[in-house]
C-alpha positions in Angstrom: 34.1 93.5 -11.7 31.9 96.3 -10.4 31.4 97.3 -14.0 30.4 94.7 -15.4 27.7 93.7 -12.2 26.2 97.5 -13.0 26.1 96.3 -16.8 24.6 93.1 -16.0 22.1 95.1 -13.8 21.3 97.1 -16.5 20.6 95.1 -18.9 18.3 92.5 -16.0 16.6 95.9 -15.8 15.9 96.9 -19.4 14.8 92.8 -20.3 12.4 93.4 -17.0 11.0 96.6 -18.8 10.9 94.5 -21.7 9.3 91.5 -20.9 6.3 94.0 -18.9 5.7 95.8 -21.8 5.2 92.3 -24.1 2.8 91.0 -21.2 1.1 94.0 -21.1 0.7 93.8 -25.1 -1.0 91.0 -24.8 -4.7 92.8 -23.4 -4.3 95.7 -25.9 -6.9 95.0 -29.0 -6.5 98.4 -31.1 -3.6 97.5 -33.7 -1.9 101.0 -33.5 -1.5 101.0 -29.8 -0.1 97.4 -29.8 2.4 98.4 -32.6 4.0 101.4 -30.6 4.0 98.7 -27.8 6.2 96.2 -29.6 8.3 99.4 -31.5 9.4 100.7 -27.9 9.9 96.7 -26.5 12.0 96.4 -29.6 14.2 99.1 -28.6 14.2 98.1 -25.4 15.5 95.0 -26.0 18.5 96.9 -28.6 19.9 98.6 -25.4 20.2 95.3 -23.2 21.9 93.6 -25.8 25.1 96.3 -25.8 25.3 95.9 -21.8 25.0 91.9 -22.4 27.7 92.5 -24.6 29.6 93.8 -22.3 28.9 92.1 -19.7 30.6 88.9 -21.3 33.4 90.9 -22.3 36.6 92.0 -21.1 36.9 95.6 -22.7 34.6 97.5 -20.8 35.2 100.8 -22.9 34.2 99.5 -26.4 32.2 96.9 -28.0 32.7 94.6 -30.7 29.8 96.1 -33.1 30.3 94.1 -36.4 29.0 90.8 -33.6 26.3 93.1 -32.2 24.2 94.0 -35.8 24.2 90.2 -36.6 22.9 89.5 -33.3 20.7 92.5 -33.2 19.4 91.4 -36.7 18.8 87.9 -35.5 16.4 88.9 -32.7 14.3 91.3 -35.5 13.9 88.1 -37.4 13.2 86.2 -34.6 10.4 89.0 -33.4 8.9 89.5 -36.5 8.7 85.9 -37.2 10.7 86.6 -40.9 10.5 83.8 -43.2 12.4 83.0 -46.2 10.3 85.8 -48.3 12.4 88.7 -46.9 16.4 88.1 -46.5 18.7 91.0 -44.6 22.1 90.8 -45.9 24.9 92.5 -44.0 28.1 94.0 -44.9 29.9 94.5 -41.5 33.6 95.2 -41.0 34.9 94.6 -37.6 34.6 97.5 -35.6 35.1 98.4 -32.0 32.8 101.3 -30.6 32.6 103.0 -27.4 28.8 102.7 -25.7 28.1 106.1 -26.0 28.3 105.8 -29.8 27.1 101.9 -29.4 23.3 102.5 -28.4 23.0 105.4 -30.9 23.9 103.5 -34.0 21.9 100.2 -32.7 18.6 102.3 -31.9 19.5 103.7 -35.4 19.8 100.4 -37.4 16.5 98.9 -34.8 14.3 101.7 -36.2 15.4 101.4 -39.8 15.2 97.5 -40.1 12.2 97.3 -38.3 10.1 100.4 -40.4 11.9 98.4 -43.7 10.1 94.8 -42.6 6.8 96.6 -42.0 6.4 98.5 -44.6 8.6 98.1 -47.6 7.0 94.4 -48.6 3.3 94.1 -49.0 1.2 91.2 -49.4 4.4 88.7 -49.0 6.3 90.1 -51.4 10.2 88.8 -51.9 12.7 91.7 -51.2 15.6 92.1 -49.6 17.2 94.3 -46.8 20.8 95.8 -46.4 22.6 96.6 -43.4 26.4 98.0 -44.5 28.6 99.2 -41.7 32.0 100.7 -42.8 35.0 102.1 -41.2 35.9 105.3 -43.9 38.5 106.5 -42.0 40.2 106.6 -38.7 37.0 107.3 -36.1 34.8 108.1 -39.0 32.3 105.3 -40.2 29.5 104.4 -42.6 26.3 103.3 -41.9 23.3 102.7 -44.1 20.3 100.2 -44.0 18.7 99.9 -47.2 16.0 97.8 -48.8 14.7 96.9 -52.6 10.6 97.2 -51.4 8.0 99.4 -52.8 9.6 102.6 -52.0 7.6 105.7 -50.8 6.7 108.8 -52.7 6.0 111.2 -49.6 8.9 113.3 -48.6 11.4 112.6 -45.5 9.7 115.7 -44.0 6.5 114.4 -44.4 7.3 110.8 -43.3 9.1 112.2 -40.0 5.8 114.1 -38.8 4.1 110.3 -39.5 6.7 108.2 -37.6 8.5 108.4 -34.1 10.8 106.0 -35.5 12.1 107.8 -38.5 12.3 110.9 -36.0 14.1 109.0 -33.3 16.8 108.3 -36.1 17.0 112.0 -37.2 17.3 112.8 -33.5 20.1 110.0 -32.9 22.4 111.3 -36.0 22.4 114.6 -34.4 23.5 113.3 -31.3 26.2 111.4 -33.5 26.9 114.9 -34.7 26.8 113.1 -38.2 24.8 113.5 -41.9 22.4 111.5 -43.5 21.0 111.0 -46.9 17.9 110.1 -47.7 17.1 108.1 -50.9 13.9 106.6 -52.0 14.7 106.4 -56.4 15.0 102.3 -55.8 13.2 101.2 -52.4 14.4 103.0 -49.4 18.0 104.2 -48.3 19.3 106.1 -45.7 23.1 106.1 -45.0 24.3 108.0 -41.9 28.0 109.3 -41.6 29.6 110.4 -38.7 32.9 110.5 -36.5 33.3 109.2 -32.8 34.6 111.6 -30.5 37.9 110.5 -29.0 37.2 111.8 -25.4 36.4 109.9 -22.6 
């Protein structure tokens, strides 16, 4: 019980944090400032929704995750008012994952959904995103987020020094002590690797 009131605390916390920096949003005019606003309230709102997770939950030491991405996808949607021009289709085996590897992996898959709607469809074009989540073997798992949009001809060295998002992911697969492979031949691709770590 006392774990779940410090998750539920958490998470009242983080939507507090959240919900300042959206009314705060509201007096900024420059467009760049206002984005990096919304990016950080987005991945605010990623964390809460692992400790509202397990808050309602009785296994406090792993979380459902296949349940979270759909949810976690259905509040990008929701934020970036999506309409029928851009689809996210998910391939998501049921999976349990500790919280430590949890928030990772959902700040991960925030990041890359997010930086696919911006930028991958312009002027309304139809596309398509892909969120794939696969268990390879035992503790080692699959991730990638992929998209069909207009692709980018910079390289991934290049794009990281442009985007605290794209470095927040290369920071978050090192913490996963995992790979990932960038591809940008058809749209954009990145698939992440990596194995959970068995101590507590």
């Amino acid at each position: 019980m006392l774990l779940k009131e410090i998750h539920h605390r958490v998470k009242n916390n983080l939507q507090i944090i959240s919900s300042l920096l959206r009314l705060q949003s509201g007096y900024i005019k420059d467009k760049q400032a206002l984005e990096i606003f919304q990016d950080s309230q987005n991945r605010i709102r990623a964390m809460a929704l692992i400790h509202e997770n397990l808050y309602k939950i009785n296994n406090l030491a792993a979380i459902e995750f296949s349940e979270y991405i759909r949810k976690l996808t259905n509040n990008l949607i929701s934020f970036y008012a999506i309409d029928n021009h851009i689809q996210i289709n998910t391939n998501i085996e049921k999976t349990f994952l500790k919280i430590d590897t949890a928030i990772p992996c959902a700040l991960i898959i925030n990041e890359l959904i997010s930086n696919s709607i911006k930028h991958a469809f312009k002027n309304n074009d139809e596309g398509k995103i892909y969120v794939e989540f696969l268990a390879l073997q035992e503790n080692k798992y699959s991730l990638s987020v992929s998209d069909n949009g207009v692709g980018v001809q910079e390289n991934i060295d290049s794009l990281k020094k442009q985007s605290l998002g794209l470095e927040l992911v290369w920071n978050l697969v090192e913490q996963l002590e995992g790979t990932i492979v960038y591809n940008s031949k058809f749209g954009t691709s990145f698939r992440i690797t990596f194995t959970e770590n068995n101590e507590i």
